[in-house]
N, C-alpha and C positions, 0 to 999 in steps of 0.2 A: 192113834194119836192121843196123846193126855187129853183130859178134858179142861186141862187147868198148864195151858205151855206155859204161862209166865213162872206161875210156882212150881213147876218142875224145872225149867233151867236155873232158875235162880236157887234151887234144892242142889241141883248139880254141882254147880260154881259152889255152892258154902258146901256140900259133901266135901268135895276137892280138894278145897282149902280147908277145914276145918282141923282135919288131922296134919295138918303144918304149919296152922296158925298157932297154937302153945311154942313149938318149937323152933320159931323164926320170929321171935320177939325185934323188931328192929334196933340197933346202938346209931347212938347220934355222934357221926365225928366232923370232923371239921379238915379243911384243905384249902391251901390256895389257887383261887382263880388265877389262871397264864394273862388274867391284866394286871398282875404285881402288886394290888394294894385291897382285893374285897377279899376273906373269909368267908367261905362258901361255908353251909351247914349242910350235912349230909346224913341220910340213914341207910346204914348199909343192915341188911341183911344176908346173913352167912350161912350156908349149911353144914351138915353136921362131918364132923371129919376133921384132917387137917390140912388138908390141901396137896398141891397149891391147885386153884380153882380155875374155869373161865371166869367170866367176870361179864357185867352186865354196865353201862351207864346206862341212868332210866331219864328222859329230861320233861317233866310234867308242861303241861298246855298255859294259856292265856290266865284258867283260870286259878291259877298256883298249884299249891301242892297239899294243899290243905283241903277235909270238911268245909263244905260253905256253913255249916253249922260252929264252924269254928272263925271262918275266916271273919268277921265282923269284928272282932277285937284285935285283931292279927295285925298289929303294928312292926314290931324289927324283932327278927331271931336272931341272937348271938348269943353269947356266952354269959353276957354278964346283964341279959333283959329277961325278965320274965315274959313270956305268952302263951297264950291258948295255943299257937301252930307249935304243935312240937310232935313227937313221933305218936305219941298217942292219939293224935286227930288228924290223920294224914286221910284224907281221899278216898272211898272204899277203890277205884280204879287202882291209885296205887301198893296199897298196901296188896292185893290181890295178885299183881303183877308182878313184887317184892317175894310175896310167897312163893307163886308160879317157878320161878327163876331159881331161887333157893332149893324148892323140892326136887328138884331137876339137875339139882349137882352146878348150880352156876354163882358166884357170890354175884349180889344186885344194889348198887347205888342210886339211890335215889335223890337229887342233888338241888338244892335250891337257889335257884336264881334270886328269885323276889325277895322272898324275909329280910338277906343280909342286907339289902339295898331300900327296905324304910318298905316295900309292892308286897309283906308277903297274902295281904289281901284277895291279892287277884284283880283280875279284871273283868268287865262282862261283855259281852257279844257285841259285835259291833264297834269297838272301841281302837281299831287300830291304827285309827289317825290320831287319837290322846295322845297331847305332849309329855304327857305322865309316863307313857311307855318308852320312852325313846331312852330313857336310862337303862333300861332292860330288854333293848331291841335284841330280836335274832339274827341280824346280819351282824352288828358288831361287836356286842357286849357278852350274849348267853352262849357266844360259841368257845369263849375265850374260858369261861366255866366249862366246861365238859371237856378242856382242852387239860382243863387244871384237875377234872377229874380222872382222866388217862393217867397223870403224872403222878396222880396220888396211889393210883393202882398198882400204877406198875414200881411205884415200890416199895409195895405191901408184900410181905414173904409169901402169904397165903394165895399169890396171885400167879398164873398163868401168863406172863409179862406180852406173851404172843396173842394173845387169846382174849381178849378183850371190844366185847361188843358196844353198840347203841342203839338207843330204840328211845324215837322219843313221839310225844300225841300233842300234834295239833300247833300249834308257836312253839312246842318243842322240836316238833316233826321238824319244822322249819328248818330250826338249828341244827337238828341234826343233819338234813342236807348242806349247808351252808358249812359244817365242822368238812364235809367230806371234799366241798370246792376249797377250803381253807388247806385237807390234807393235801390233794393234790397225788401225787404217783407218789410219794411217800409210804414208804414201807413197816415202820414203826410206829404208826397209829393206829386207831378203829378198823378192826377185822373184817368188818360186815356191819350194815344199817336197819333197822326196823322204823320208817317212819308213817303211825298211824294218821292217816287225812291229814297231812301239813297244806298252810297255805304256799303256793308255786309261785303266784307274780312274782311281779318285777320289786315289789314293795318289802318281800316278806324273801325270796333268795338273792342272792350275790350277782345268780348267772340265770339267763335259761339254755343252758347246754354244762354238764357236769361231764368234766375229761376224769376220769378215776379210773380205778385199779379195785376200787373196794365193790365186792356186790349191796346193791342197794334194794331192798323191797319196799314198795309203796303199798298199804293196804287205806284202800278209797271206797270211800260208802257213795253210788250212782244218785242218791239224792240227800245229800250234803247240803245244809241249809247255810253254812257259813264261810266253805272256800270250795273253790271250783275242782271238782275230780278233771273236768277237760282240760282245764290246763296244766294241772300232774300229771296226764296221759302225753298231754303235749311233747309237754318239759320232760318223757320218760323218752319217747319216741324219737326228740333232737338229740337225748344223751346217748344211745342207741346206736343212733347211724355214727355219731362222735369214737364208738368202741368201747363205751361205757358199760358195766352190764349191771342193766337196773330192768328188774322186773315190776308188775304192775300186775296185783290182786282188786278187781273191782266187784266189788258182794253188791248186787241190783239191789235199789228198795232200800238200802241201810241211809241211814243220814250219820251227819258226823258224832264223832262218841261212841258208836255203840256198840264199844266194849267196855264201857260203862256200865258194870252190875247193878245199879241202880235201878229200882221198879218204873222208874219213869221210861227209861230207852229200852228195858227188856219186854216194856210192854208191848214193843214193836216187833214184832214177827222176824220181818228183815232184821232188824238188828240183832235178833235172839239167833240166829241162823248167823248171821256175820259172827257174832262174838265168838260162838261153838268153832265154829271155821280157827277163827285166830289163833282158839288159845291149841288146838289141834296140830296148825301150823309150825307154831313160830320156833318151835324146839328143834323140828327139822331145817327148816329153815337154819337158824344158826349153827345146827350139829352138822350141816353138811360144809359149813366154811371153818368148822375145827381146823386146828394146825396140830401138830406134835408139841 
């Protein structure tokens, strides 16, 4: 065993990425939300080649999508405001995830709820009774964005119109379950789900039983400090007997986050072990629900 895990996984993750981070600079575009009136800001990263690609929608957590080193000034992203959140200070989680996807042969969106809507701040823990969030809720606001991010993919030339994933962590997680009760047995939407530790209640999904057609994976950290892995297990297990097929990854010991490159959660053993796990994963994972 190293004598130093943190600085060897964390060596590993920037090894990995490093020789893909020059060449997956992310581009800021822009697309409409399926609620007809918000400008979503986007950073899509692309690989190299000309396509046409899968494709990734990526939907960031509670805490936006931004560096907390950034988020402090982080008042509205759009077109014609200046701010700190912009691609060059995006999250080390996402940009890593952005790369991940790109090296792999998959174009990866990265999509922001908060900025356009006044939140690209974020939020902090414990906050999800703030009336402040209910503009940017995951039941009925952030799914209607990723709905508008499918629309914008699929008709992008460079895109694989069939082939088009989700993954999203944490109040993104959410949504992404929430886009997949919204899909319903619908054939022309989101391929397959990646959602990292979403919250399950009654507060943060639509249902607890999901009737789909899409495979969904849950990856859930066993001591999760901010939303419940048992009732993702639950909520896995009603959707299950429903005909659903939603698997359920539970890494013992990981708390939420901790795929989180950051020194703080990789200090965690478990989480360093969970994150290895994911990023191992999830390529199969999604390459095994390819289409033609």
């Amino acid at each position: 065993m190293s004598p130093h895990p943190i600085h060897f996984l964390a060596g590993a993750i920037a090894l990995m990425m490093s020789s893909v981070a020059a060449a997956y600079v992310p581009e800021t575009v822009y697309f409409a939300s399926a609620d007809g009136r918000t400008e979503i800001v986007g950073y899509l990263y692309r690989p190299a080649g000309n396509g046409p690609f899968p494709a990734m929608v990526l939907l960031h957590g509670r805490g936006g999508l931004y560096s907390t080193n950034a988020n402090a000034g982080c008042t509205l992203v759009a077109r014609s405001v200046t701010s700190p959140c912009n691609a060059a200070t995006l999250a080390k989680r996402h940009k890593m995830w952005g790369e991940y996807w790109a090296a792999r042969g998959h174009l990866a969106l990265l999509a922001d709820s908060f900025g356009p809507r006044g939140k690209g701040r974020g939020f902090g823990r414990f906050t999800h009774g703030d009336p402040e969030r209910e503009d940017v809720n995951e039941r009925t606001v952030r799914p209607l964005d990723a709905e508008g991010a499918l629309a914008y993919l699929k008709g992008r030339g460079d895109v694989m119109a069939n082939n088009i994933f989700l993954q999203g962590w944490s109040n993104g997680a959410s949504t992404a379950l929430n886009v997949v009760f919204r899909q319903g047995a619908k054939a022309d939407g989101f391929r397959a789900v990646l959602a990292f530790y979403p919250g399950c209640g009654p507060q943060s999904l639509l249902g607890q039983t999901l009737t789909t057609r899409v495979p969904v994976t849950l990856l859930l950290g066993s001591e999760d400090e901010e939303v419940s892995p048992t009732i993702c297990q639950r909520v896995a297990e009603q959707s299950r007997s429903a005909g659903s097929p939603i698997d359920v990854i539970l890494y013992q010991g990981a708390t939420h986050g901790f795929d989180d490159p950051g020194r703080r959660r990789q200090a965690d053993a478990a989480n360093r072990a969970a994150s290895r796990d994911a990023l191992q994963r999830a390529i199969g994972i999604i390459g095994a629900q390819r289409g033609n």
